[in-house]
Residue, then its C-alpha position, 0 to 999 in steps of 0.5 A: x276183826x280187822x286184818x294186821x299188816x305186817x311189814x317185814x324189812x326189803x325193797x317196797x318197789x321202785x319209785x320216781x319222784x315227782x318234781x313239785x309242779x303246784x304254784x306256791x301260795x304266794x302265786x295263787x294269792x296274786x291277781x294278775x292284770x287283765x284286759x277285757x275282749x271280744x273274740x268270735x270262736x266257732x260253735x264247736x270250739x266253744x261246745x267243746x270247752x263247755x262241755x271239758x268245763x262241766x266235767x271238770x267243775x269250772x268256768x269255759x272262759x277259764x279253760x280257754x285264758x288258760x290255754x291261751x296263758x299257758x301257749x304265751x309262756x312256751x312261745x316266750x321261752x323259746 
């Protein structure tokens, strides 16, 4: 027999919210442009994205365009 959970009236505990950080829909449907180029990285650098890649089940290329992106942002928004 399962257990009963009983729930009685007072303060659960303190909670944060979370503000929303996902992309709408709408940004994830949009393909942005892109520009095809060739880049000489170090060995490491690329073992190291290959092998966050694997782990996190996604192309290294990816990563590193993310990484990329995401530095442009900051930078433009200083």
């Amino acid at each position: 027999m399962k257990k009963t959970i009983k729930y009685t009236d007072g303060e659960i505990q303190k909670f944060s919210v979370v503000e929303d950080f996902l992309p709408s829909p709408k940004e994830l449907a949009l393909k942005e442009e892109s520009t095809k180029i060739t880049i000489s990285l170090t060995k490491e650098t690329v073992d190291f994205f290959k092998s966050e890649a694997k782990i996190h089940h996604t192309q290294y290329q990816k990563m590193i365009r993310n990484l990329l992106d995401s530095y442009v942002d900051k930078q433009a928004n200083l």
